[in-house]
C-alpha positions as CSV (number, residue, x, y, z in Angstrom):
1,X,-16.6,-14.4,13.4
2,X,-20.1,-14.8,13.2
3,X,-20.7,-17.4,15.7
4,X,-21.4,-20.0,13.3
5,X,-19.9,-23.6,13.7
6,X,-16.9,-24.8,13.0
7,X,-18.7,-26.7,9.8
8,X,-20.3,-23.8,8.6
9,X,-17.2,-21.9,9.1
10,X,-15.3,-24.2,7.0
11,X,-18.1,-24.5,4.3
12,X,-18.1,-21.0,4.2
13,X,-14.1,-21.1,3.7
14,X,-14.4,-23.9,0.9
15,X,-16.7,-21.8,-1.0
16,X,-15.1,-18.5,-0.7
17,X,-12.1,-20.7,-2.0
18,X,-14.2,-22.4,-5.2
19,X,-14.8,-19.1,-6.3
20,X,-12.2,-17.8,-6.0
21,X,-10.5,-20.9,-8.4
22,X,-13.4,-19.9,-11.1
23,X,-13.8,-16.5,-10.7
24,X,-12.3,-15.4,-14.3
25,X,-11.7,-18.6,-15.6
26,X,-8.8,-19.2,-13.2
27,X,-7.2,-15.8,-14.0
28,X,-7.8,-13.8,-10.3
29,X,-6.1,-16.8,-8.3
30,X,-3.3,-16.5,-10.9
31,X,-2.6,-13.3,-11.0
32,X,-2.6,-12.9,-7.5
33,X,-0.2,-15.7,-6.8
34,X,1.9,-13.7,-9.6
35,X,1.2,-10.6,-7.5
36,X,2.3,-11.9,-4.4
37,X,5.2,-13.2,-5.3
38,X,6.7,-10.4,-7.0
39,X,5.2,-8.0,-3.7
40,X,7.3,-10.1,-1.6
41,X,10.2,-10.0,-3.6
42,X,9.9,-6.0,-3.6
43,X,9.5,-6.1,0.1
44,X,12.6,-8.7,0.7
45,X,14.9,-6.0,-1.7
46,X,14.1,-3.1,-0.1
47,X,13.1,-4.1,3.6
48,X,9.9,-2.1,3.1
49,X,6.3,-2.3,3.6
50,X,3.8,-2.8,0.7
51,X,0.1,-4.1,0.2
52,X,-1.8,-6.5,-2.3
53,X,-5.3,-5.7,-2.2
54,X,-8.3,-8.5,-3.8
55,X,-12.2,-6.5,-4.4
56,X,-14.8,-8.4,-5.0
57,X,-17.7,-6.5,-6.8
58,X,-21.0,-8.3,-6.4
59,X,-24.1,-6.6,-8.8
60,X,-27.5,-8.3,-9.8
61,X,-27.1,-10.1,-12.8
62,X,-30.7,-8.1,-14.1
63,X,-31.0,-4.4,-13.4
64,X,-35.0,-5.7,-12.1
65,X,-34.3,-9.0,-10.9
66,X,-36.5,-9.6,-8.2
67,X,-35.0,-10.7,-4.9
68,X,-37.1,-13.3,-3.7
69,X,-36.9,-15.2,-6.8
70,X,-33.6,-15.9,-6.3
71,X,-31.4,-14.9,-9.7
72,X,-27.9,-14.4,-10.8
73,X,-25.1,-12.3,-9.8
74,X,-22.3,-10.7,-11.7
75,X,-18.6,-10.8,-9.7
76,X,-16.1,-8.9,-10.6
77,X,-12.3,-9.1,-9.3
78,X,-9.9,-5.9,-9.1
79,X,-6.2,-6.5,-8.5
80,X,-4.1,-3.9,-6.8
81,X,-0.6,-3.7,-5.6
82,X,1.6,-1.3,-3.9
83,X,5.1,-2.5,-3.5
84,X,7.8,-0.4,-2.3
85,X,10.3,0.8,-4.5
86,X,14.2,0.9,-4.1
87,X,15.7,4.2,-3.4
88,X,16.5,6.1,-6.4
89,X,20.2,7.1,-6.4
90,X,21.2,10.4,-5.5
91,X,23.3,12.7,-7.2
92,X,25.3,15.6,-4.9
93,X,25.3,18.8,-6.8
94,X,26.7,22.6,-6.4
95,X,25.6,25.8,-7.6
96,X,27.1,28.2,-10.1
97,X,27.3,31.0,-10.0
98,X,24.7,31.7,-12.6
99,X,22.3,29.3,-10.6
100,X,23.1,26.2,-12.5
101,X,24.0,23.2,-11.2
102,X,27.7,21.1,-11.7
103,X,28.7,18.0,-9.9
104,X,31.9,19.6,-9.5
105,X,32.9,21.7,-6.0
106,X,33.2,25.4,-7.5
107,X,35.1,25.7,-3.3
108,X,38.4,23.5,-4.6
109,X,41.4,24.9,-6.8
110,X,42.6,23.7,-9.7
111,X,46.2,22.9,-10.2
112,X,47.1,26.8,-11.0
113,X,45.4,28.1,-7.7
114,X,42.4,29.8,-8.6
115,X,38.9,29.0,-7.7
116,X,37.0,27.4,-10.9
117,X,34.1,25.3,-12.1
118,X,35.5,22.3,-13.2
């Protein structure tokens, strides 16, 4: 922390938290309850990992606005998730001869005996 008090702390949190509600019009503290949600979901499905990640971007609301005279500033939010994925299914396959592949064993018989793709 930065070794302030406990108020200033706390007033520090209660901003951080106001803007958050209007930054966008409401939108970033929506769609990161959405985000969340669905990232925790993803990670209850698949046992996994993932990662929701807020950026603030702060700018000077002038391109010469003069510090000391105090002056807007432009925020803007970026959203990103990683959420793990399910394993994609796997298919076994052999090789032909020709260097193809079938999802029959060319190794078994067929019913006359002799060794064939299927």
């Amino acid at each position: 922390m930065s070794g302030r008090s406990g108020e200033a702390d706390q007033a520090a949190e209660e901003e951080l938290l106001r803007v958050l509600r209007q930054l966008a019009g409401g939108r970033t503290v929506r769609e990161l309850a959405i985000e969340l949600r669905d990232l925790v979901a993803a990670v209850h499905q698949t046992a996994r990992q993932g990662h929701l990640t807020l950026r603030l971007y702060v700018r000077p609301a002038a391109k010469h606005q003069v510090p000391s005279q105090g002056g807007g500033v432009l925020v803007t939010d970026e959203i990103t998730v990683s959420a793990p994925r399910p394993d994609r299914p796997q298919t076994l396959f052999y090789r032909t001869p020709d260097n193809g592949l079938s999802t029959h064993n060319p190794a078994r018989h067929n019913p006359t005996g002799d060794p064939q793709l299927w």
